[in-house]
Residue frames as qw, qx, qy, qz and C-alpha x, y, z in Angstrom:
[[0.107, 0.664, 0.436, -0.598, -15.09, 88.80, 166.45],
 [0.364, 0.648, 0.481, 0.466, -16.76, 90.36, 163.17],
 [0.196, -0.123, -0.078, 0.970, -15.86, 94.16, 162.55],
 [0.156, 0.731, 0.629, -0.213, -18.85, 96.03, 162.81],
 [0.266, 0.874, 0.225, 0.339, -19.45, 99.69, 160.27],
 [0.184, -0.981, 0.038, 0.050, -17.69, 101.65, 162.77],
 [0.698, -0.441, 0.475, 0.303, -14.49, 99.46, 163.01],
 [0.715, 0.441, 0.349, 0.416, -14.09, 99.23, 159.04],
 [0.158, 0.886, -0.056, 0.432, -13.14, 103.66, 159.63],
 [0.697, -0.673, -0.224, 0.105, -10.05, 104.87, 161.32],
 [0.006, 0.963, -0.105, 0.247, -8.39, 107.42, 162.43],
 [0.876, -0.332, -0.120, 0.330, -4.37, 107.31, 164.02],
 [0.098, -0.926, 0.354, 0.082, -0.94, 109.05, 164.69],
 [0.867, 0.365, -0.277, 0.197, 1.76, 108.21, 163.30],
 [0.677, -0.476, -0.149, 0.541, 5.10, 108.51, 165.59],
 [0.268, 0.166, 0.034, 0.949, 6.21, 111.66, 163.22],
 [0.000, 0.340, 0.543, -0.768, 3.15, 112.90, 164.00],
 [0.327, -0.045, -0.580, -0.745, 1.27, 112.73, 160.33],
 [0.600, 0.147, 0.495, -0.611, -2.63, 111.93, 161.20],
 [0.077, 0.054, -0.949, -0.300, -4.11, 108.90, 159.23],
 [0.638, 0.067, 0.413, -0.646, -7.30, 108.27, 158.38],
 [0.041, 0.155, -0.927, -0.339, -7.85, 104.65, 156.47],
 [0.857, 0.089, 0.037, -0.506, -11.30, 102.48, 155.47],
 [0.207, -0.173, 0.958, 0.097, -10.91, 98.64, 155.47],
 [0.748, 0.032, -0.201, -0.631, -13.68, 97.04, 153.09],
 [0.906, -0.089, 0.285, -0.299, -14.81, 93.59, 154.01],
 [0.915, -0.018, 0.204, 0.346, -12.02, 90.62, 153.33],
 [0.518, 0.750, 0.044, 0.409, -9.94, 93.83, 151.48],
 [0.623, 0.060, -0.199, 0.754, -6.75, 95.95, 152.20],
 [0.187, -0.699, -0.167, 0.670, -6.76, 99.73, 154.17],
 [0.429, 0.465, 0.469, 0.616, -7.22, 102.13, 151.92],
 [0.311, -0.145, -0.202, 0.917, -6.35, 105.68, 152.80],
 [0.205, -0.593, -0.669, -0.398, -10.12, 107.42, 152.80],
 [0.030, -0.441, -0.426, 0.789, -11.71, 110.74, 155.20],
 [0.035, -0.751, -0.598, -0.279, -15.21, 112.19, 154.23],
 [0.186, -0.966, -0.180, -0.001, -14.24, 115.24, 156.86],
 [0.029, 0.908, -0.271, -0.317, -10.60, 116.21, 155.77],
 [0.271, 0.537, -0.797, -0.053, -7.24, 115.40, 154.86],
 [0.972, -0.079, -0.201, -0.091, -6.69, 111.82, 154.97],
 [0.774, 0.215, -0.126, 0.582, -3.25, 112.36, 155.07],
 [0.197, 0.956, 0.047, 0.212, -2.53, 115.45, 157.37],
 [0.767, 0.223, -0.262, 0.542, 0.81, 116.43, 157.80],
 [0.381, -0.834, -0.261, 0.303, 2.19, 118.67, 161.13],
 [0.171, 0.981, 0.073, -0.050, 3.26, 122.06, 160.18],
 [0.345, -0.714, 0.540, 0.281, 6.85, 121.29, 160.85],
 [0.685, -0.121, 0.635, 0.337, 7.16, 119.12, 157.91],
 [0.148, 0.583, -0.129, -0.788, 5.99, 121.62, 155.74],
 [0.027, -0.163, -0.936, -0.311, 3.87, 119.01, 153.44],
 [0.450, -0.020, -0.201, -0.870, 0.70, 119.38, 151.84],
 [0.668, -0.011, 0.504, -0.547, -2.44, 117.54, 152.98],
 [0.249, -0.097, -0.779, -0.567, -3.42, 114.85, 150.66],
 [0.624, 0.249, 0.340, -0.658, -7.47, 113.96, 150.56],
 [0.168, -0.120, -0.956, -0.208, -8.46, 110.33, 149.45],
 [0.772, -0.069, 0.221, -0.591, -12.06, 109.28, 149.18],
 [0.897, 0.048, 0.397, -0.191, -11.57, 105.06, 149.30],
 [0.750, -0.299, 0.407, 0.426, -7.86, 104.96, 148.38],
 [0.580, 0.540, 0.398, 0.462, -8.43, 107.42, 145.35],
 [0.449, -0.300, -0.092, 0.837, -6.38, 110.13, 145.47],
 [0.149, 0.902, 0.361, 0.183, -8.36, 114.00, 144.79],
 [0.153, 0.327, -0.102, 0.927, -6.68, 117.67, 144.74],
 [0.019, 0.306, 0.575, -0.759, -8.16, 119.35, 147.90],
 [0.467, 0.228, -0.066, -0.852, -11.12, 121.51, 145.35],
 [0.589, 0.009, -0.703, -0.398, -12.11, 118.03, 143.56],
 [0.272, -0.114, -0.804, 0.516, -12.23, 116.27, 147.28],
 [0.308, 0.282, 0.500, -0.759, -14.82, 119.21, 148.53],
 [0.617, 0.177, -0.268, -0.719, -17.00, 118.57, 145.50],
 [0.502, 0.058, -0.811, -0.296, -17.37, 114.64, 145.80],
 [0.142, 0.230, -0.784, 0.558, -17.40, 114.34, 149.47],
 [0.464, 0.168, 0.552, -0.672, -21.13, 114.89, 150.16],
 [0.769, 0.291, -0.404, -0.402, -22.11, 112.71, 146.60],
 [0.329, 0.271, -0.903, 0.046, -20.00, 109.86, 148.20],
 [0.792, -0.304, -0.185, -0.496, -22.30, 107.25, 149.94],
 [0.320, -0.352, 0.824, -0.306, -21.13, 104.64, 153.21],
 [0.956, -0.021, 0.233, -0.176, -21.76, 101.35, 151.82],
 [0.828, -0.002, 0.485, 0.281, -19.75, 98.23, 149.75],
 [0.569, 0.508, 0.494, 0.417, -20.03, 99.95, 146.81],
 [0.450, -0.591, -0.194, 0.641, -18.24, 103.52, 147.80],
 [0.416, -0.104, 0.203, 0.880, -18.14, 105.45, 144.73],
 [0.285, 0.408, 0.107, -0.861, -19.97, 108.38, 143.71],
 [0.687, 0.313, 0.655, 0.023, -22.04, 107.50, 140.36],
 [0.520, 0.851, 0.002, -0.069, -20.56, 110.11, 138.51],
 [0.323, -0.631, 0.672, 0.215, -16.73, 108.40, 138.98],
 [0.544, 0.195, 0.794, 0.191, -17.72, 105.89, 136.37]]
């Protein structure tokens, strides 16, 4: 069965309870990625900071809210001002 746009985004729990959010690109590897928060969020008991990936590239939380609505949903995921 071919993954379809929705399947290539996804969201999970981990057993410690850290939330995951990942993008698979077409024949490519998971790549930690969220457009609406942390990728990475960690539960208050571990007392760890969020992390925020747009398409496996790691951002400080202020650099994250500025790209997030420049970033575009296709093959070719990066902003045009990351180049």
């Amino acid at each position: 069965m071919a993954k379809t746009q929705n399947q290539r985004y996804r969201t999970f729990r981990t057993p410690e309870g850290k939330q995951i959010s990942i993008f698979t690109p077409t024949g490519g590897e998971p790549q930690f990625h969220s457009l609406d928060g942390p990728a990475i969020k960690y539960p208050k008991s571990m007392k760890k900071q969020d992390e925020y990936f747009i398409y496996g590239i790691p951002y400080s939380k202020e650099r994250w809210m500025e790209l997030k609505n420049d970033v575009k949903v296709k093959d070719n995921p990066f902003p045009s001002d990351s180049f």
